[in-house]
Z-matrix of the N, CA and C atoms (Angstrom, degrees):
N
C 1 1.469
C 2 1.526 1 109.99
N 3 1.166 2 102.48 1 -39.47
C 4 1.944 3 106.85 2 -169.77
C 5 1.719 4 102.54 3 -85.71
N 6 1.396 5 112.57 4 -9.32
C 7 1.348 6 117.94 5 155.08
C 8 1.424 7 135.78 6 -98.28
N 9 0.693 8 124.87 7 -13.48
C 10 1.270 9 127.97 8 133.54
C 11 1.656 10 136.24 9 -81.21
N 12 1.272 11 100.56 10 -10.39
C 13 2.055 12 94.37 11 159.32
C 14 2.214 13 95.98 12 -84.93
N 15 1.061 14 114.43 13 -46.32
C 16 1.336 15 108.35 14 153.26
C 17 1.249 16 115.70 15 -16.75
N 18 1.314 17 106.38 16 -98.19
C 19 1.838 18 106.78 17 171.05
C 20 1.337 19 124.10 18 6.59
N 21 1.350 20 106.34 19 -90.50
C 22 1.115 21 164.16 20 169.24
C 23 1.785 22 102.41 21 -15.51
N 24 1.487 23 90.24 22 -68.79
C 25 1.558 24 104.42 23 -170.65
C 26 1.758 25 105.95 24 -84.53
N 27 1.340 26 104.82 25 -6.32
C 28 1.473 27 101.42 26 169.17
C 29 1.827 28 118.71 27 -89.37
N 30 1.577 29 84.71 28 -37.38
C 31 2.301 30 83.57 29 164.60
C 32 1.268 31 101.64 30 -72.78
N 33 0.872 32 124.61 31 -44.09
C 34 1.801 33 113.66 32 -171.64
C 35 1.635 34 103.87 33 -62.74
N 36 1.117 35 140.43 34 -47.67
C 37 1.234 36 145.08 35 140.56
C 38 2.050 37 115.11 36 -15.96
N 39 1.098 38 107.54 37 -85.45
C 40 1.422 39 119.02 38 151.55
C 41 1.445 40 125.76 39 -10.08
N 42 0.958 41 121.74 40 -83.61
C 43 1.428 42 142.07 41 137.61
C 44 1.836 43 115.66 42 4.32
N 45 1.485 44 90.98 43 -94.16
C 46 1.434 45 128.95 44 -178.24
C 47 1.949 46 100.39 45 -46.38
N 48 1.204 47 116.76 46 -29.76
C 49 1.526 48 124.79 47 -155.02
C 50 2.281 49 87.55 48 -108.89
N 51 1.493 50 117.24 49 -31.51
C 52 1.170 51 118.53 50 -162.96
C 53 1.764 52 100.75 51 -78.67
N 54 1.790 53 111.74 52 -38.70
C 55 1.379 54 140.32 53 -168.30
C 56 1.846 55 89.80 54 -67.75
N 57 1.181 56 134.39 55 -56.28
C 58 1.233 57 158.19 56 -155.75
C 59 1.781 58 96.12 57 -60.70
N 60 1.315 59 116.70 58 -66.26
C 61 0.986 60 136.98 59 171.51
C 62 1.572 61 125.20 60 -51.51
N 63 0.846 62 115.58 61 -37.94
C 64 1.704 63 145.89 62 171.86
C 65 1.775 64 100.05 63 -53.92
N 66 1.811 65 94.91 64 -70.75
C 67 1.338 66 109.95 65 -168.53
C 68 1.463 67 112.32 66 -53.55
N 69 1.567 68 104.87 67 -39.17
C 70 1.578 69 104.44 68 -162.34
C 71 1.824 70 113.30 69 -71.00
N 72 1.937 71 106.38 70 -32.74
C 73 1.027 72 115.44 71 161.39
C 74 1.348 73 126.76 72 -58.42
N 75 1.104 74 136.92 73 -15.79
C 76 1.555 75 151.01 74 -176.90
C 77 1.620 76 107.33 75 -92.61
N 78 1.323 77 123.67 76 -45.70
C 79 1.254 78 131.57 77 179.68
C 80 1.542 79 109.88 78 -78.73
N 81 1.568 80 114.92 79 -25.14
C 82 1.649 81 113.56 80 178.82
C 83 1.540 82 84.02 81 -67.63
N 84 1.982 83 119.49 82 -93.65
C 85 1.007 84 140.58 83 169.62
C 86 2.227 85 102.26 84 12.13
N 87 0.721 86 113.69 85 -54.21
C 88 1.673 87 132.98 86 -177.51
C 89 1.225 88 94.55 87 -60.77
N 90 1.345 89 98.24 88 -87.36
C 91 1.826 90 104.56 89 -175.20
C 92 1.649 91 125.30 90 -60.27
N 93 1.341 92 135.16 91 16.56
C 94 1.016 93 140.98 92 134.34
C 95 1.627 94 72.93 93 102.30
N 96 1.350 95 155.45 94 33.97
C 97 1.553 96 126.21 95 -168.72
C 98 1.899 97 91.69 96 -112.65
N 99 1.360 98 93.43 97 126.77
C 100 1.240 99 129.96 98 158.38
C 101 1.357 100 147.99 99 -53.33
N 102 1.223 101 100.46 100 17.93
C 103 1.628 102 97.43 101 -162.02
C 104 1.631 103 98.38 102 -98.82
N 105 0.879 104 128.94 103 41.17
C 106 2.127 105 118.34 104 147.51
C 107 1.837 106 96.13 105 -141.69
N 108 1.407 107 106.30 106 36.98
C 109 1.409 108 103.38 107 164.44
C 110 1.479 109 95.62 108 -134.67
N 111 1.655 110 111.28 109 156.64
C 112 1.511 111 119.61 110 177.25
C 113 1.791 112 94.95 111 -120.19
N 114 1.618 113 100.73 112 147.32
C 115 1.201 114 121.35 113 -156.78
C 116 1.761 115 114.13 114 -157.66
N 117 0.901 116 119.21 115 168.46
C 118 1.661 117 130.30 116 167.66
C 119 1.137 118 128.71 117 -133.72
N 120 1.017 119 132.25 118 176.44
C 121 1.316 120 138.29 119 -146.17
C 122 2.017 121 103.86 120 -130.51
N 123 1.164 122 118.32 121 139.79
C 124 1.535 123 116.99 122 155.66
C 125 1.332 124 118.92 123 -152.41
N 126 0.952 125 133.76 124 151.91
C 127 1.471 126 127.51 125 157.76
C 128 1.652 127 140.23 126 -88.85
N 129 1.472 128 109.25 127 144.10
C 130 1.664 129 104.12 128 -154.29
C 131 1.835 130 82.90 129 -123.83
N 132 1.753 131 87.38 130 125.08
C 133 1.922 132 94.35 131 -165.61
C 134 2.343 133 83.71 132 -94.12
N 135 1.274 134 111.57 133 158.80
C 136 1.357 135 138.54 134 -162.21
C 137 1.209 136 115.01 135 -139.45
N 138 1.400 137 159.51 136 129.83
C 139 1.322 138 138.14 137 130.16
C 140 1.418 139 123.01 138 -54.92
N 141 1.593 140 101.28 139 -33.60
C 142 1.418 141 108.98 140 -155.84
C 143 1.384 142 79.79 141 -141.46
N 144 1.702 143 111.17 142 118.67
C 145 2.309 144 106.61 143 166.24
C 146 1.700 145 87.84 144 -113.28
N 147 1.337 146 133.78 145 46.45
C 148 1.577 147 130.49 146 138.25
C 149 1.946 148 103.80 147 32.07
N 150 1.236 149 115.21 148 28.58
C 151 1.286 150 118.30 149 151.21
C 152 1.732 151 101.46 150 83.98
N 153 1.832 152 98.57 151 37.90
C 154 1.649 153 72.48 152 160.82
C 155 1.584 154 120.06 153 -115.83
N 156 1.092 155 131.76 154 -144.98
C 157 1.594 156 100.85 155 -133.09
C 158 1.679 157 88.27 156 -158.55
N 159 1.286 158 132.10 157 163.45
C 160 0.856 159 150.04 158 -164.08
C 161 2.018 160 106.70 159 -86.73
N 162 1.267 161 120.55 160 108.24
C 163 1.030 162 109.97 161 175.58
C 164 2.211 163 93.19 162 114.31
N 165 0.809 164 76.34 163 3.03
C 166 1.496 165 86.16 164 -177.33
C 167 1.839 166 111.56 165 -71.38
N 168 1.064 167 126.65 166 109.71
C 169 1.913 168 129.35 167 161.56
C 170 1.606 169 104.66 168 -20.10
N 171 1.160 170 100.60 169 129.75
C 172 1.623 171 129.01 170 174.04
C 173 1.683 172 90.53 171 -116.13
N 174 1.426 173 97.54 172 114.88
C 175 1.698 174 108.20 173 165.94
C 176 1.235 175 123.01 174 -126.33
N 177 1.514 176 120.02 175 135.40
C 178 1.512 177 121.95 176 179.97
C 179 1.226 178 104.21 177 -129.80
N 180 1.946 179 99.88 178 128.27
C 181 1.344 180 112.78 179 -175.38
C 182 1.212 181 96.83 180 56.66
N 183 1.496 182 150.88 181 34.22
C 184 1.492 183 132.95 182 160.06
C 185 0.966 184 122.59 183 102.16
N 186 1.787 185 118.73 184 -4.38
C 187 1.071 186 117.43 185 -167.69
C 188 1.738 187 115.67 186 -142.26
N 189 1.623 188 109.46 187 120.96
C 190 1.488 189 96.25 188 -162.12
C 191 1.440 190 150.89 189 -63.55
N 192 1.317 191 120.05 190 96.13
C 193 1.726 192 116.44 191 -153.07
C 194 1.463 193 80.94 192 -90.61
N 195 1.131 194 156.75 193 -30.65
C 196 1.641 195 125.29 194 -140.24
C 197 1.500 196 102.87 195 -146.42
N 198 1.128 197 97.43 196 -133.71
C 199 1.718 198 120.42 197 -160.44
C 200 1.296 199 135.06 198 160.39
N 201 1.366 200 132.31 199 127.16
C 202 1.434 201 142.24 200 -155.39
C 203 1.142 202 105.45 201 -77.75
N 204 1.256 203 144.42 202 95.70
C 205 1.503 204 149.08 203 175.99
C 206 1.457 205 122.37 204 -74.10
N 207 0.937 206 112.96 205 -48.09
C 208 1.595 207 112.97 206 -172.61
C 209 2.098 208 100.55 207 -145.34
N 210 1.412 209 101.42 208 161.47
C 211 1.710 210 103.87 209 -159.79
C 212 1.360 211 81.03 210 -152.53
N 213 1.895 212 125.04 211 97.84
C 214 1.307 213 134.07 212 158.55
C 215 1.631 214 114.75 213 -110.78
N 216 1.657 215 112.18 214 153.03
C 217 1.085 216 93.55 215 174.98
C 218 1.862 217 97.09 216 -118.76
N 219 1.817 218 102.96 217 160.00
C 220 1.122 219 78.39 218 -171.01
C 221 1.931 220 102.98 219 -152.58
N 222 1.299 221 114.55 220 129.05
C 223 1.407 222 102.67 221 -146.08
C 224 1.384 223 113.51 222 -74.71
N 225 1.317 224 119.35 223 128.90
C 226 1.346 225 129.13 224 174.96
C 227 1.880 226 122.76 225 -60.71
N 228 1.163 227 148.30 226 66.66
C 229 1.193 228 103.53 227 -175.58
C 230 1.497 229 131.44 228 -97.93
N 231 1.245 230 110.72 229 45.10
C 232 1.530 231 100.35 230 150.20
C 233 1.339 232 106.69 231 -97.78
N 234 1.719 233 140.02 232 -10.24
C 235 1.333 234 116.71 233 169.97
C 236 1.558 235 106.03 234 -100.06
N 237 1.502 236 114.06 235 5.89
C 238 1.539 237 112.94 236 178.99
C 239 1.548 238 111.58 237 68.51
N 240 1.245 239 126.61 238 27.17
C 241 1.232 240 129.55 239 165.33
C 242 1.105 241 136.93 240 -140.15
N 243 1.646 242 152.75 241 179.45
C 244 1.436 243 114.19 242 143.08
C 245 0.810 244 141.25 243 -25.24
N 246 1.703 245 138.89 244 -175.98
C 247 1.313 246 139.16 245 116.36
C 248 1.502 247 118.77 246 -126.50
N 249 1.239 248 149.40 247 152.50
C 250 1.443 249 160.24 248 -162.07
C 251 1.793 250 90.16 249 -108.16
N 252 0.987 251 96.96 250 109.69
C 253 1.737 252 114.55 251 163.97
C 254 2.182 253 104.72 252 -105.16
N 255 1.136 254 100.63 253 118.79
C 256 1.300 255 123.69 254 157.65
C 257 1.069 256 110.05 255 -111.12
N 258 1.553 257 101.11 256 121.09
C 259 1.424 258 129.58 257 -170.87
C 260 1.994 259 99.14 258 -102.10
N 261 1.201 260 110.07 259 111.82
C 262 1.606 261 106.80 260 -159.57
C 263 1.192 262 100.31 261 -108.78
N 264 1.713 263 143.84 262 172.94
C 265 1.267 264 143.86 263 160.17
C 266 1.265 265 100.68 264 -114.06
N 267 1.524 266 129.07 265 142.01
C 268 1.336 267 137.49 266 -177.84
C 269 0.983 268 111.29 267 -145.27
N 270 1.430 269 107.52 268 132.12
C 271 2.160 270 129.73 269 -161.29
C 272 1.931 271 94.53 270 -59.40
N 273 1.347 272 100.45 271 125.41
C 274 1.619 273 73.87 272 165.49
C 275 1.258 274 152.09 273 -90.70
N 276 1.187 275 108.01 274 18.90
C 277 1.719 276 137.29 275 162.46
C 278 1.572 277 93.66 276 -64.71
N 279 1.346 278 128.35 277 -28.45
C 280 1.364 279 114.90 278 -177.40
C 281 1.574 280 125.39 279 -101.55
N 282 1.294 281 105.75 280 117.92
C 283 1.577 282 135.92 281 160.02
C 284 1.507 283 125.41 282 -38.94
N 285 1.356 284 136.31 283 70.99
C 286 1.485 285 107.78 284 178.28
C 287 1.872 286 116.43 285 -99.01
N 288 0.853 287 99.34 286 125.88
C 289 1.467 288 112.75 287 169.93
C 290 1.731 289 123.80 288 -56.06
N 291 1.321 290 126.27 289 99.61
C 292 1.283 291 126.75 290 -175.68
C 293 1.489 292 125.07 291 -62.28
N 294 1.368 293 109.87 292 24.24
C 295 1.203 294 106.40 293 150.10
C 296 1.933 295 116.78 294 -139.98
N 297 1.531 296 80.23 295 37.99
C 298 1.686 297 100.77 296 175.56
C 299 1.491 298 98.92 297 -51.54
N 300 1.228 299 108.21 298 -164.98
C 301 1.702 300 128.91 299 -170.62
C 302 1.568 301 89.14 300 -141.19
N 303 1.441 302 121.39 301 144.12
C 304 1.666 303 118.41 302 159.71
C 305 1.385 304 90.72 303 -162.75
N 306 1.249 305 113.77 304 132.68
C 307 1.280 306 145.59 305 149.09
C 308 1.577 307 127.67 306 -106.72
N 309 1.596 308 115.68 307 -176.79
C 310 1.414 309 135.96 308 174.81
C 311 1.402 310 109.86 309 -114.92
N 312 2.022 311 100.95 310 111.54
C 313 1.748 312 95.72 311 176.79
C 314 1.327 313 95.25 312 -122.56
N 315 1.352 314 105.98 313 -173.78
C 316 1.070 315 133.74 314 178.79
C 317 1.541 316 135.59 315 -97.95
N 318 0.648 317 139.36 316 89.66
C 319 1.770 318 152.69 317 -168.12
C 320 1.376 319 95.70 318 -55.20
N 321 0.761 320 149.95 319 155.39
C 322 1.897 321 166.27 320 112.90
C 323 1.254 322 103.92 321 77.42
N 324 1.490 323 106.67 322 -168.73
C 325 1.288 324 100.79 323 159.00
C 326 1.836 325 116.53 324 -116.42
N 327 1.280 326 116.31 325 59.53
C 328 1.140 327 151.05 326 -173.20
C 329 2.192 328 99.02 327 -115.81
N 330 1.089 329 107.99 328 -62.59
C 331 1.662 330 122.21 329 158.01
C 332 1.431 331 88.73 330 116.53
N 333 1.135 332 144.54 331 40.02
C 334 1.622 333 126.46 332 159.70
C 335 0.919 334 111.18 333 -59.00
N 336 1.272 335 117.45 334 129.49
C 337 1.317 336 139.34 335 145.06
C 338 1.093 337 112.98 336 -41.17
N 339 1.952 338 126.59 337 137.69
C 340 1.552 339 138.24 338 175.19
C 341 1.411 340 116.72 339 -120.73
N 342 1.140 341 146.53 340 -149.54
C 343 1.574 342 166.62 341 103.12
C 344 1.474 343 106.88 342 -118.96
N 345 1.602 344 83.36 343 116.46
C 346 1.635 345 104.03 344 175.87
C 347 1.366 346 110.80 345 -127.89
N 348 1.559 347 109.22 346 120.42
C 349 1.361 348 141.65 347 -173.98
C 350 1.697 349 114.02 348 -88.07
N 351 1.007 350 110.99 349 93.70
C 352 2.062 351 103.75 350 177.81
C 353 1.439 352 110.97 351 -106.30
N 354 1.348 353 105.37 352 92.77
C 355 1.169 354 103.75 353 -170.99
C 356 1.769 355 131.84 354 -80.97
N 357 1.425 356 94.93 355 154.87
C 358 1.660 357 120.16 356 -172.74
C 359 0.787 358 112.31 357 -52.44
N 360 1.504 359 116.92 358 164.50
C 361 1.591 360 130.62 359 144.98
C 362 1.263 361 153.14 360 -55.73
N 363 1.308 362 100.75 361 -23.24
C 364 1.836 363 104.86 362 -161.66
C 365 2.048 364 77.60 363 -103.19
N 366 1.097 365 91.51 364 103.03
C 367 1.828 366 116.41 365 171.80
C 368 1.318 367 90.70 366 -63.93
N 369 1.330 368 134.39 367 -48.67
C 370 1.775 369 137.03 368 -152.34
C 371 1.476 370 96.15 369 -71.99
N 372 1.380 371 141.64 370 -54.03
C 373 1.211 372 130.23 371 -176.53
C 374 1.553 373 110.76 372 -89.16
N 375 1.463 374 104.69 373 118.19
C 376 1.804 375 108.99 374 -178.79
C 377 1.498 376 95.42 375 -97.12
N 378 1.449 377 104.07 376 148.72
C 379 1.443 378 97.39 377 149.87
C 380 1.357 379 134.81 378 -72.03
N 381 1.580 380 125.87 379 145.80
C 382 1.567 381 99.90 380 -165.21
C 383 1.782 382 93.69 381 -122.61
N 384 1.646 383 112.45 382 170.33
C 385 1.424 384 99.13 383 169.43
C 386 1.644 385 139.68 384 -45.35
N 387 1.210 386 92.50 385 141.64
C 388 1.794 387 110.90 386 -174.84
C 389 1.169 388 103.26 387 63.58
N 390 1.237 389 129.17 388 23.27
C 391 1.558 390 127.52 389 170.76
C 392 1.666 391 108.34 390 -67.84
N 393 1.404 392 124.15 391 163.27
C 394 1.616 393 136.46 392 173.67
C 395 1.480 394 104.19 393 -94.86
N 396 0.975 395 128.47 394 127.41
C 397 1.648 396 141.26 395 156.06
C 398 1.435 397 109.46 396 -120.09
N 399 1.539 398 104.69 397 101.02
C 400 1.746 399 102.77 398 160.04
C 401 1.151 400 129.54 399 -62.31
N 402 1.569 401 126.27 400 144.67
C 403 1.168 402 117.22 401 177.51
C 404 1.440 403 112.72 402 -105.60
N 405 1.379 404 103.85 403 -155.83
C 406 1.790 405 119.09 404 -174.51
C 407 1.665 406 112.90 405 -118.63
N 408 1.245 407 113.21 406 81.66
C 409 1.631 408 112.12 407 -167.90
C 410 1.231 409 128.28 408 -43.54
N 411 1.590 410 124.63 409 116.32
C 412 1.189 411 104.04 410 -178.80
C 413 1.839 412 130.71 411 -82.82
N 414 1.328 413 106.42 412 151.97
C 415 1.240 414 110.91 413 -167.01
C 416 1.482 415 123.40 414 -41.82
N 417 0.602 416 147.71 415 113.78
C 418 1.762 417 150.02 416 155.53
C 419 1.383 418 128.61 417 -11.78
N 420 1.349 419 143.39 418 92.03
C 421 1.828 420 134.52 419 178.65
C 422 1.291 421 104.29 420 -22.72
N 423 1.283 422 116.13 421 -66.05
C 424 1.557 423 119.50 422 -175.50
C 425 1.579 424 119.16 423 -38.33
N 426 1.804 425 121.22 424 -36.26
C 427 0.994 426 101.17 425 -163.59
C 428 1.262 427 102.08 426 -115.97
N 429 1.653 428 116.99 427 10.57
C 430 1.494 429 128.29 428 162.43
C 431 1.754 430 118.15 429 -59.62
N 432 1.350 431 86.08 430 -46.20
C 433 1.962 432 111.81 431 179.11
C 434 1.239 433 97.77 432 -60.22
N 435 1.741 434 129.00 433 -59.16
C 436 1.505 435 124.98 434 178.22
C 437 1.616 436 115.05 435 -43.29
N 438 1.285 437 100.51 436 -27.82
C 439 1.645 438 115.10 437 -160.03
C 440 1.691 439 89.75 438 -68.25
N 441 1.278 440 98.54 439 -64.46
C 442 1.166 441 127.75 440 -145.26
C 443 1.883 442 94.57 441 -58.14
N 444 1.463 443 102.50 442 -52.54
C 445 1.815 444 112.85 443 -170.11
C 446 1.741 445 88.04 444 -67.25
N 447 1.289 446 133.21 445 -45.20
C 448 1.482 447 125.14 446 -162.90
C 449 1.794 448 99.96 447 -67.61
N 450 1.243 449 126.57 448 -17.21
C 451 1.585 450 123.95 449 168.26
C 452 1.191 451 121.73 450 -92.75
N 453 1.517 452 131.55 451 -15.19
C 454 1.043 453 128.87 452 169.77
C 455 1.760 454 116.47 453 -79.95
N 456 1.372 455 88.65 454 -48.30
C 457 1.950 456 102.81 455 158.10
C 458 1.212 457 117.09 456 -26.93
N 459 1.250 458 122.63 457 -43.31
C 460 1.343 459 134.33 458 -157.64
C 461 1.719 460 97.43 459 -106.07
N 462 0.909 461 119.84 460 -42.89
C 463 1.364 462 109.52 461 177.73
C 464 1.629 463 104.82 462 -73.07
N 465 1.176 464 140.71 463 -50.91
C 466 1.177 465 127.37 464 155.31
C 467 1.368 466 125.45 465 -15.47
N 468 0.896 467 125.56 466 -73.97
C 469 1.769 468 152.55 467 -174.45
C 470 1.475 469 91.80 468 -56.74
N 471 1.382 470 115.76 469 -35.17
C 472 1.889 471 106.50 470 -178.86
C 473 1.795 472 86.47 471 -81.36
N 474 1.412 473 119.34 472 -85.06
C 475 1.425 474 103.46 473 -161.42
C 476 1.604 475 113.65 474 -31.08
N 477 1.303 476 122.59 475 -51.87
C 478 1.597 477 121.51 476 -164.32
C 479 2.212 478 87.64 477 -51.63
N 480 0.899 479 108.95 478 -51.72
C 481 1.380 480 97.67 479 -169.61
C 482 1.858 481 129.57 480 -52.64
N 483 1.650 482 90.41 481 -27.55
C 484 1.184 483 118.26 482 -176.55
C 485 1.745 484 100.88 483 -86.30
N 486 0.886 485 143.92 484 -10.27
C 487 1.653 486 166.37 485 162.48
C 488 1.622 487 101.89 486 -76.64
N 489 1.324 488 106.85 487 -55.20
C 490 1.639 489 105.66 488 -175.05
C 491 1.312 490 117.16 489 -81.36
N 492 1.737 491 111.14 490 -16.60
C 493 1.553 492 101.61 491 167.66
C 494 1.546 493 89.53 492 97.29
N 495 1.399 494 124.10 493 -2.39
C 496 1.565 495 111.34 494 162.31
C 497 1.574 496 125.39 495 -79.55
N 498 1.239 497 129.90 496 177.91
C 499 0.899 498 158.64 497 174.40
C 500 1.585 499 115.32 498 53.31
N 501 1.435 500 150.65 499 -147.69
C 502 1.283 501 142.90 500 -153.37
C 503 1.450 502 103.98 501 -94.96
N 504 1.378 503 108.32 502 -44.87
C 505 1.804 504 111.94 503 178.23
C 506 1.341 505 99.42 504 -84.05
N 507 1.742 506 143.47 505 -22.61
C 508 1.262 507 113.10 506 168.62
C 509 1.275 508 117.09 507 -73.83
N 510 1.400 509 134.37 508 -40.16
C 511 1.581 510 125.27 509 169.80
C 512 1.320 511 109.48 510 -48.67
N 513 1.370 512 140.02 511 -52.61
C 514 1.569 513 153.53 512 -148.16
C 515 1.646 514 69.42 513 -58.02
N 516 1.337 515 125.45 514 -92.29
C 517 1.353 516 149.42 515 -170.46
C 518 1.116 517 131.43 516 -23.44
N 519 1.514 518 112.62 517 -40.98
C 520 1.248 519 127.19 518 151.84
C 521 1.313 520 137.19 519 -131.40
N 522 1.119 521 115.24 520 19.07
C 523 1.819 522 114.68 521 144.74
C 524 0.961 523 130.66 522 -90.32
N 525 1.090 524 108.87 523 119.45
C 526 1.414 525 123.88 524 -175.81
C 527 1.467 526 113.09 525 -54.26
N 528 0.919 527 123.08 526 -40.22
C 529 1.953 528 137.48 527 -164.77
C 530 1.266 529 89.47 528 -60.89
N 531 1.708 530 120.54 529 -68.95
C 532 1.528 531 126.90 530 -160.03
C 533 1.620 532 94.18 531 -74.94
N 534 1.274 533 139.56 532 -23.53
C 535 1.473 534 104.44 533 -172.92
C 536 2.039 535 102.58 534 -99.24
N 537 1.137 536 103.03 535 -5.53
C 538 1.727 537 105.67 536 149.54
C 539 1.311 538 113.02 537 -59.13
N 540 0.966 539 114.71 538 -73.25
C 541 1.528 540 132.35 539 -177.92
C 542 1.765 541 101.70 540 -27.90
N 543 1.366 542 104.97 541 -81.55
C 544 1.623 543 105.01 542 171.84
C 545 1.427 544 116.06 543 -57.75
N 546 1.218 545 137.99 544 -27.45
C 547 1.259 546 124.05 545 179.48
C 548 1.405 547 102.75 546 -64.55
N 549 1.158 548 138.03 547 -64.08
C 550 1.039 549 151.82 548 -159.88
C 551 2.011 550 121.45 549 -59.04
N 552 2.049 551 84.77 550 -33.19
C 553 1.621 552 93.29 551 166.97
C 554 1.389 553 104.27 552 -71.41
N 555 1.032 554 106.64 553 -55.70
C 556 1.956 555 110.03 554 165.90
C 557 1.546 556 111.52 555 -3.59
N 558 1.454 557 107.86 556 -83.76
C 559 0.894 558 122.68 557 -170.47
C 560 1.924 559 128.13 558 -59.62
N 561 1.213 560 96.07 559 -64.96
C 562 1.351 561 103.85 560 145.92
C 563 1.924 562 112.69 561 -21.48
N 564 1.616 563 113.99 562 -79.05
C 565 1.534 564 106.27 563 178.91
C 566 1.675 565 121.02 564 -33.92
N 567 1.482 566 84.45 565 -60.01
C 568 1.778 567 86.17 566 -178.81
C 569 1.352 568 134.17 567 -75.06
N 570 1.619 569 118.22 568 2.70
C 571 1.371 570 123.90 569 156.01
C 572 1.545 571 103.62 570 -104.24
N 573 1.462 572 130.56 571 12.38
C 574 1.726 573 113.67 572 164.71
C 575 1.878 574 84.33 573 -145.64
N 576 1.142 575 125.35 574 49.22
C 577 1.596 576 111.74 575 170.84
C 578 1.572 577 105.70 576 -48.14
N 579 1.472 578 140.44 577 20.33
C 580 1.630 579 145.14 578 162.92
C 581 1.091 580 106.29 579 -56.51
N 582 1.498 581 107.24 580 -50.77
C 583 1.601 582 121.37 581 -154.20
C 584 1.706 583 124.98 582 -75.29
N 585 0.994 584 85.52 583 -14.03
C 586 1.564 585 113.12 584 173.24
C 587 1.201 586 120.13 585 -70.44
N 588 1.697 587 106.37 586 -29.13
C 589 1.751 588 118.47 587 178.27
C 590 1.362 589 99.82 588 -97.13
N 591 1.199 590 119.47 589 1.88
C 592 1.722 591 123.13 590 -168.80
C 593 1.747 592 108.05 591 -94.87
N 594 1.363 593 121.67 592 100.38
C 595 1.169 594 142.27 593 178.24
C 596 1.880 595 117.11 594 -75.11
N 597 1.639 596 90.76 595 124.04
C 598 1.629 597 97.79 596 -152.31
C 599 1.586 598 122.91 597 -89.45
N 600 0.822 599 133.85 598 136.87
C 601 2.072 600 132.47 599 -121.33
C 602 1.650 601 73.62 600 -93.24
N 603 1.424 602 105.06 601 133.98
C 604 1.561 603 108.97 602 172.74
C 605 1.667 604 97.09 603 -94.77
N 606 1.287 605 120.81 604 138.36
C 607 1.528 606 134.60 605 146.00
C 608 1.396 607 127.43 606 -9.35
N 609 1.134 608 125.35 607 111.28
C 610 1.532 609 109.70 608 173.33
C 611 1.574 610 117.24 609 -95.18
């Protein structure tokens, strides 16, 4: 009897210790953590990292080798300001070319933050650990909205003109003379479409 609750309490044991193991692999696997892969380290300089975040996808060419490890800022002074150092992890099967391209995109429409790597040409120079790669700052909401109100402004200001009967499409539109005028060439073309092949005597 006391050998077999033995048993018993040793598969359930078994079990309980196999489930354990499972979980912890599923939750690394999740959290992007790395530890039975070898990798390096570089840094990606920013003016502006638009709020991304530690733990954030490192992608090259589209596809995810890395991960954002550490987010310092650190003051520049020959440009007299900060700078945003992203401290990234990179698979080491992966190659980046120092005159890659990397920016900050946007994932879904959820807004995660990424690092996206499009890489260069010159294959001969790799980047190597703790090396600097500048990036390409991404634009600002604030000055997208400016963007955005300074084109609508302008399209306004065209319809209001087109309302007042100014400029080339408000006459076209509402003068009568010029859209006679073209109606009438219209017509003319399509009862002699000849004339169209008829080449017009330059001046001597």
């Amino acid at each position: 009897m006391i050998f077999g609750k033995t048993k018993l309490e040793l598969k359930v044991g078994t079990f309980v210790f196999i489930g354990l193991i499972v979980l912890v692999i599923f939750v690394l696997s999740i959290g992007g953590f790395k530890t039975w892969s070898s990798g390096y380290k570089v840094n990606l300089i920013f003016n502006f990292a638009n709020g991304v975040r530690i733990g954030a996808p490192v992608r090259f060419a589209g596809v995810d080798v890395g991960v954002v490890k550490n987010i310092n800022l650190q003051f520049n002074p020959d440009k007299d300001h900060s700078d945003v150092r992203l401290e990234v992890w990179i698979r080491d099967t992966v190659k980046i070319p120092v005159d890659s391209t990397v920016w900050i995109n946007t994932l879904g429409l959820l807004g995660e933050k990424y690092v996206e790597v499009m890489p260069g040409k010159d294959s001969a120079h790799i980047l190597k650990a703790n090396q600097d790669l500048a990036g390409i700052d991404p634009v600002p909401t604030h000055e997208l909205f400016s963007k955005a109100e300074a084109i609508m402004g302008n399209l306004d200001n065209g319809i209001a003109k087109i309302v007042n009967k100014e400029g080339t499409l408000g006459r076209l539109l509402y003068d009568e003379k010029i859209y006679n005028e073209l109606e009438a060439l219209v017509t003319d073309v399509r009862k002699n479409p000849w004339k169209l092949l008829i080449k017009t005597k330059e001046k001597k």
